[in-house]
N, CA, C and O atoms as a GROMACS GRO file, in nm:
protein
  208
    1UNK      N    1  -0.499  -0.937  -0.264
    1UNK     CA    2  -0.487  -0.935  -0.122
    1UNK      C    3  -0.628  -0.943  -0.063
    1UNK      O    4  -0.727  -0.880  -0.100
    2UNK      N    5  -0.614  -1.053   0.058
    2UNK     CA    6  -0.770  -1.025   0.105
    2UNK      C    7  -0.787  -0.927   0.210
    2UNK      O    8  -0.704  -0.885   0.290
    3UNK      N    9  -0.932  -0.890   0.194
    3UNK     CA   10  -0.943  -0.832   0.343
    3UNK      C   11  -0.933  -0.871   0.470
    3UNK      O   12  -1.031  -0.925   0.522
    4UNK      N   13  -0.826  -0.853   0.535
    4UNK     CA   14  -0.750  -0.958   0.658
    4UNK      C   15  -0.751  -0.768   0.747
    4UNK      O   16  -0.751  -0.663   0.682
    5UNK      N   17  -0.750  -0.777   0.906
    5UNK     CA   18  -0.714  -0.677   0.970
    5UNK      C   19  -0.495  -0.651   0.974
    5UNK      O   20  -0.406  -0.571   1.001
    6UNK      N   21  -0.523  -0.782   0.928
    6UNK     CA   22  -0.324  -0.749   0.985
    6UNK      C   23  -0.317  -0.718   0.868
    6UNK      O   24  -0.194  -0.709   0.862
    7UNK      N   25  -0.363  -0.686   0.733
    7UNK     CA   26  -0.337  -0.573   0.612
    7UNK      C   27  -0.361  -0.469   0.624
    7UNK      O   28  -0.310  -0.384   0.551
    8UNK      N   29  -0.472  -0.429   0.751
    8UNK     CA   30  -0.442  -0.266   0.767
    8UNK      C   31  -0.319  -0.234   0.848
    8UNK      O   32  -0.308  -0.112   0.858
    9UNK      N   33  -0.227  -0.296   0.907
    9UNK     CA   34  -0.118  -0.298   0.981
    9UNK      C   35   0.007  -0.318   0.921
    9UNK      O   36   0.106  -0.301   0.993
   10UNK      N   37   0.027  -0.356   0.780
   10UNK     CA   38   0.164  -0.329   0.725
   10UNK      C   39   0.196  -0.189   0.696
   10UNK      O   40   0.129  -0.096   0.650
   11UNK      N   41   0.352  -0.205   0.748
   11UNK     CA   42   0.436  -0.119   0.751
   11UNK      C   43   0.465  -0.106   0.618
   11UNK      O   44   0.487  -0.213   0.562
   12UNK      N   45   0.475   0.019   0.532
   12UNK     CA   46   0.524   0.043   0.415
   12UNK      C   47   0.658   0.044   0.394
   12UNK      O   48   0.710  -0.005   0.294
   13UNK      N   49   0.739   0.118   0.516
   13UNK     CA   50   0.870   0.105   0.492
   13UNK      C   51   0.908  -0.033   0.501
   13UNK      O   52   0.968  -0.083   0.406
   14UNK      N   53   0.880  -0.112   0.616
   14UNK     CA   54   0.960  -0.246   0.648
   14UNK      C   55   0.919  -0.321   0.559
   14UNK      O   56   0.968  -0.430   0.591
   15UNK      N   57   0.851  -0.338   0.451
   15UNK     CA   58   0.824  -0.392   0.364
   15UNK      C   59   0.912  -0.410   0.213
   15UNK      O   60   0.917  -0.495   0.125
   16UNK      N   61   0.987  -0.260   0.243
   16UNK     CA   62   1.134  -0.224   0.146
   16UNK      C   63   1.215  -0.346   0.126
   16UNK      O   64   1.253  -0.391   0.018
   17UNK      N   65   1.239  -0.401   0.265
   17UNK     CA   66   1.342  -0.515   0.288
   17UNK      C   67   1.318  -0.616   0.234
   17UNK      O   68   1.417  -0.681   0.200
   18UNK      N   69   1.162  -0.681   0.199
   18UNK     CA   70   1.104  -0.788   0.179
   18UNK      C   71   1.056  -0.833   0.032
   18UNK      O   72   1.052  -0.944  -0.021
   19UNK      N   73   1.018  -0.684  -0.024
   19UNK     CA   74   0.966  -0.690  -0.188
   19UNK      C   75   1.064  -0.655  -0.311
   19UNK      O   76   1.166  -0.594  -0.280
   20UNK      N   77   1.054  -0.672  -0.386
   20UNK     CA   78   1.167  -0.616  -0.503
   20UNK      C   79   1.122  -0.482  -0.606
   20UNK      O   80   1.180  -0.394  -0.670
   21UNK      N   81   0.975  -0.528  -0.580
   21UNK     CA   82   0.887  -0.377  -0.632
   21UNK      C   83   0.855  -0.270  -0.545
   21UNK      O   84   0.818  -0.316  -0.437
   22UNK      N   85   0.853  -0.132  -0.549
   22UNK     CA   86   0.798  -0.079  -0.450
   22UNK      C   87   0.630  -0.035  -0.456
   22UNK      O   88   0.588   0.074  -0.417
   23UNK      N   89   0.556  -0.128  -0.506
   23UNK     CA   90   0.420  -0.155  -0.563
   23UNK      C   91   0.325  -0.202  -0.500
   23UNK      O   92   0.356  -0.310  -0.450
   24UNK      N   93   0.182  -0.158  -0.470
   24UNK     CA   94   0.139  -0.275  -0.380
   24UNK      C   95   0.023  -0.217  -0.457
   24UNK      O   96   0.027  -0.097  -0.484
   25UNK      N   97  -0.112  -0.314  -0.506
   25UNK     CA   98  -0.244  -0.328  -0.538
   25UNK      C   99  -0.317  -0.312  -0.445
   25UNK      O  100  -0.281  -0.397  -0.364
   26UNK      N  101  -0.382  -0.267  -0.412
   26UNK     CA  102  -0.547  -0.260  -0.312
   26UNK      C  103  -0.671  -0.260  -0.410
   26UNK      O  104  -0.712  -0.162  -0.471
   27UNK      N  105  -0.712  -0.358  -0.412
   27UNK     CA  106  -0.832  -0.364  -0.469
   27UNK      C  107  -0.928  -0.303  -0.390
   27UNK      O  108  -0.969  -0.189  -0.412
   28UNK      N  109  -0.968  -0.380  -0.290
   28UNK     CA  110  -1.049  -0.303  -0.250
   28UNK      C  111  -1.044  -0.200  -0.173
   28UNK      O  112  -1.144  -0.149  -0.122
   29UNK      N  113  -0.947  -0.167  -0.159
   29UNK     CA  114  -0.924  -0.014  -0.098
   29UNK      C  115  -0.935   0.035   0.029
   29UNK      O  116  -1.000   0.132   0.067
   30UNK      N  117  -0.847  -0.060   0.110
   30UNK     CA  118  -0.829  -0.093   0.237
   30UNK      C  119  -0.751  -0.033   0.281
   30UNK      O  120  -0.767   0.032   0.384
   31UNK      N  121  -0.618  -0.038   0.200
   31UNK     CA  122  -0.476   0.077   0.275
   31UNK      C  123  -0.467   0.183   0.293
   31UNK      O  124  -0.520   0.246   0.202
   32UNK      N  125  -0.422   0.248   0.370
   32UNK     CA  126  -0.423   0.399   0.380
   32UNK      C  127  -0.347   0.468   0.277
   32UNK      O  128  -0.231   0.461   0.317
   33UNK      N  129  -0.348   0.551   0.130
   33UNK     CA  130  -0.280   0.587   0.076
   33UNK      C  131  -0.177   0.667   0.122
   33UNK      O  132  -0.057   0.665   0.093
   34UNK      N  133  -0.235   0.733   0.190
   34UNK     CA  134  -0.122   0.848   0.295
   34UNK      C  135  -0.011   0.797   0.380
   34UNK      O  136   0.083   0.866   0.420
   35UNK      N  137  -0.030   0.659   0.407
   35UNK     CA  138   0.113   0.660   0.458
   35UNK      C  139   0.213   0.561   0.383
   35UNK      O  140   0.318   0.523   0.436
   36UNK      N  141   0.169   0.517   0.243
   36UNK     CA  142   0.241   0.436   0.151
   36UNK      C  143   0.331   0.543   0.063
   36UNK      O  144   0.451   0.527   0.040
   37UNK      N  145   0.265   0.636   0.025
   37UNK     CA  146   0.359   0.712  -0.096
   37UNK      C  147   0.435   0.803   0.006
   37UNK      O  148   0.514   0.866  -0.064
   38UNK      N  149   0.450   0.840   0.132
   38UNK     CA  150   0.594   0.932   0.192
   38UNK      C  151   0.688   0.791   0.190
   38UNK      O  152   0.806   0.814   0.164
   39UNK      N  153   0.661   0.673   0.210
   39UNK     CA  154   0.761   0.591   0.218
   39UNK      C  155   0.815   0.510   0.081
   39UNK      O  156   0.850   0.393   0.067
   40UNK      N  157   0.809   0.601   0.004
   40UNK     CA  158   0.840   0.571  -0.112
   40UNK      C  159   0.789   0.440  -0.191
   40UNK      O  160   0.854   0.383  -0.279
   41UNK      N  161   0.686   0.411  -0.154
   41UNK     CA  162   0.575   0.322  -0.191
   41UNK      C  163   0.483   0.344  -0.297
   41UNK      O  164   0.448   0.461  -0.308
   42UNK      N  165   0.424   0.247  -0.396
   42UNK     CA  166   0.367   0.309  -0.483
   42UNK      C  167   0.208   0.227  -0.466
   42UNK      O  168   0.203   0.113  -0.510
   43UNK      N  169   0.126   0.266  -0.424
   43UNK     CA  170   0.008   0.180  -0.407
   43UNK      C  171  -0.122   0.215  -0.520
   43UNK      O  172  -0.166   0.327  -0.547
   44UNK      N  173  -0.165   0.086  -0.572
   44UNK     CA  174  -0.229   0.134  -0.656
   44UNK      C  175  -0.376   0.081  -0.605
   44UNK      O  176  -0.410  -0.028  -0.558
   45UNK      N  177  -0.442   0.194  -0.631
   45UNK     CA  178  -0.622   0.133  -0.582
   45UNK      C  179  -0.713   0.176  -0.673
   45UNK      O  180  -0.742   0.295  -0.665
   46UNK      N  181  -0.778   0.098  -0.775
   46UNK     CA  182  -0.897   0.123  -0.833
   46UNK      C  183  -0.984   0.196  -0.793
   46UNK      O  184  -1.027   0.170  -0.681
   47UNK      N  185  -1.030   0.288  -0.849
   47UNK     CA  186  -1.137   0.391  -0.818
   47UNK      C  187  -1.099   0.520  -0.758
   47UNK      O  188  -1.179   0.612  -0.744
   48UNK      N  189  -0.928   0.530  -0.710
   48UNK     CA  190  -0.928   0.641  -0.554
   48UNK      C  191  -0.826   0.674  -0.643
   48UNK      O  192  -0.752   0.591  -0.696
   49UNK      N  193  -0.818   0.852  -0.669
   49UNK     CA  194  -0.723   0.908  -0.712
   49UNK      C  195  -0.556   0.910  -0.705
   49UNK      O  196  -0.514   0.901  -0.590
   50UNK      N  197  -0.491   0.916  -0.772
   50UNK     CA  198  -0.364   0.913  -0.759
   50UNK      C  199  -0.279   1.029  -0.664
   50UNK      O  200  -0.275   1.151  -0.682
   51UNK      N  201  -0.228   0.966  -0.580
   51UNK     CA  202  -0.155   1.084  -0.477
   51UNK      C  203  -0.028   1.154  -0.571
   51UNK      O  204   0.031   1.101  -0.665
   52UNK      N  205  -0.005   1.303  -0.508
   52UNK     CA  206   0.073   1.381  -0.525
   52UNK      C  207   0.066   1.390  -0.711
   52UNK      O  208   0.141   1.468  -0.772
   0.00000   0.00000   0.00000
């Protein structure tokens, strides 16, 4: 994923509807972890600890 501003603006939930994984990569570590894993999201980012 590149660094684009409308990637800090996806919705984790509405994204349920669209993907078949509930997975998303951040390389560079752009997304907010905090609001991907309450929505049952699993985001993975190199370098930044694993939530919960």
């Amino acid at each position: 994923m590149a660094q684009e501003p409308q990637h800090q603006e996806l919705d984790p939930a509405a994204l349920a509807t669209v993907v078949r994984k509930p997975a998303m990569v951040d390389a560079r570590n752009t997304l907010d972890a905090q609001a991907w894993h309450p929505a049952g999201r699993r985001l993975c980012a190199p370098g930044r600890p694993r939530p919960g």
